[in-house]
C-alpha positions in Angstrom: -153.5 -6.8 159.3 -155.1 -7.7 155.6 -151.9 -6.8 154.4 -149.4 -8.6 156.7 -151.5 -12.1 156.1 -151.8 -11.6 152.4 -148.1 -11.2 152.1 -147.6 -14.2 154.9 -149.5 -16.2 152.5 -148.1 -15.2 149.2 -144.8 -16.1 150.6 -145.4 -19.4 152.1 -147.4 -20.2 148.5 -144.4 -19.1 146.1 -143.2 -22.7 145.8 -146.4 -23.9 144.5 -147.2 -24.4 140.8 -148.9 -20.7 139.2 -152.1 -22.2 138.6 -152.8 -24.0 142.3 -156.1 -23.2 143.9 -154.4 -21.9 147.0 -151.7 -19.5 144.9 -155.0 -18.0 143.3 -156.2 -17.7 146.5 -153.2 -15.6 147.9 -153.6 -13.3 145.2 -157.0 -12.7 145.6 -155.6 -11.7 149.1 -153.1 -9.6 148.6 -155.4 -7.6 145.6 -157.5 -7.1 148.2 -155.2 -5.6 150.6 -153.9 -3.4 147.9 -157.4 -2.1 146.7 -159.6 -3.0 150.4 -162.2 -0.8 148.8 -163.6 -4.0 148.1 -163.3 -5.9 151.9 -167.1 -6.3 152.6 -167.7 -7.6 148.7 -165.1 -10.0 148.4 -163.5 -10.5 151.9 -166.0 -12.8 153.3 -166.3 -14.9 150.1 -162.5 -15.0 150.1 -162.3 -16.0 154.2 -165.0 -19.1 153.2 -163.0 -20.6 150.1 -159.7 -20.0 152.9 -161.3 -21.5 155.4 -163.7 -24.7 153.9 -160.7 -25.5 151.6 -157.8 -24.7 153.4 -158.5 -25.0 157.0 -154.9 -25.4 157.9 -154.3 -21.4 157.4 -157.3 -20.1 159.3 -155.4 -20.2 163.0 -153.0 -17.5 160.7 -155.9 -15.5 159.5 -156.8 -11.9 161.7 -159.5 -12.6 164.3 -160.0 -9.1 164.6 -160.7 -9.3 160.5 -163.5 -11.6 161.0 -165.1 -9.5 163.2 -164.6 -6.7 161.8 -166.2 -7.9 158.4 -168.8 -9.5 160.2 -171.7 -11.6 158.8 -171.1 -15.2 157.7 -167.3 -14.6 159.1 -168.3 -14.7 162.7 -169.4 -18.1 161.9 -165.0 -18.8 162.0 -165.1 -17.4 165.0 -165.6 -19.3 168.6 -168.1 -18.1 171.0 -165.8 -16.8 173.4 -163.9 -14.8 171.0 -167.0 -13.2 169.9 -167.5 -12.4 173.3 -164.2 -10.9 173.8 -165.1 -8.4 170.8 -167.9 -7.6 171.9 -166.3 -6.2 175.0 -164.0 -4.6 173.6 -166.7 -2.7 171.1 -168.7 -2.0 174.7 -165.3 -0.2 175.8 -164.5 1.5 172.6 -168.0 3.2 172.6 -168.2 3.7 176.6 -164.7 6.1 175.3 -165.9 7.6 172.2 -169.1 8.6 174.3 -166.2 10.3 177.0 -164.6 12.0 174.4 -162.0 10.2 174.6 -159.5 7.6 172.8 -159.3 4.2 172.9 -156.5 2.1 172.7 -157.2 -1.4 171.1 -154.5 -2.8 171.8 -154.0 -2.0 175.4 -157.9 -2.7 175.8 -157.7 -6.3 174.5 -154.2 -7.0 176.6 -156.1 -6.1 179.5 -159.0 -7.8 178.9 -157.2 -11.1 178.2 -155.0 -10.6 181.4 -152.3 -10.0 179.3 -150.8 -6.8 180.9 
């Protein structure tokens, strides 16, 4: 997900002069997605300067990312999407406790009526 936004932005940045905020900005990105070693250090300072400066690009940005890094990033998110995460964290340990695996994807289409 890190991955396919940071390339997203570094492409639709590539016209812009090298020293523009935002082209910094996409780099930052996409070094994180190379080396995500890094995520919960510098992803939620990177999702802040994305989203105060540049709120244009946060409907483009991972909700799952948010919640997954957590802290000052849920603050991006709405209510109900919080919601929605937390059910699907509820169903993903109500199957690890079975023994069995979960499917995030299928999970979250059925829980959004998208199936």
């Amino acid at each position: 997900m890190l991955a396919e936004f940071s390339s997203e932005l570094t492409t639709r940045t590539e016209q812009l002069p090298e020293d523009h905020p935002l082209r910094e900005l996409a780099r930052n990105f996409r070094d994180l997605a190379e080396n995500n070693t890094e995520l919960y250090e510098r992803g939620p300072a990177l999702v802040a300067r994305l989203f105060d400066t540049y709120p244009e690009f946060a409907p483009t940005f991972p909700r799952q990312l948010l919640w997954f890094m957590g802290g000052d990033c849920l603050h991006y998110m709405a209510d109900e999407e919080i919601e929605q995460h937390q059910q699907l964290e509820e169903l993903r340990l109500d199957a690890a406790n079975r023994g069995e695996t979960f499917n995030f994807k299928d999970a979250r289409a059925k829980l959004l009526n998208l199936q």
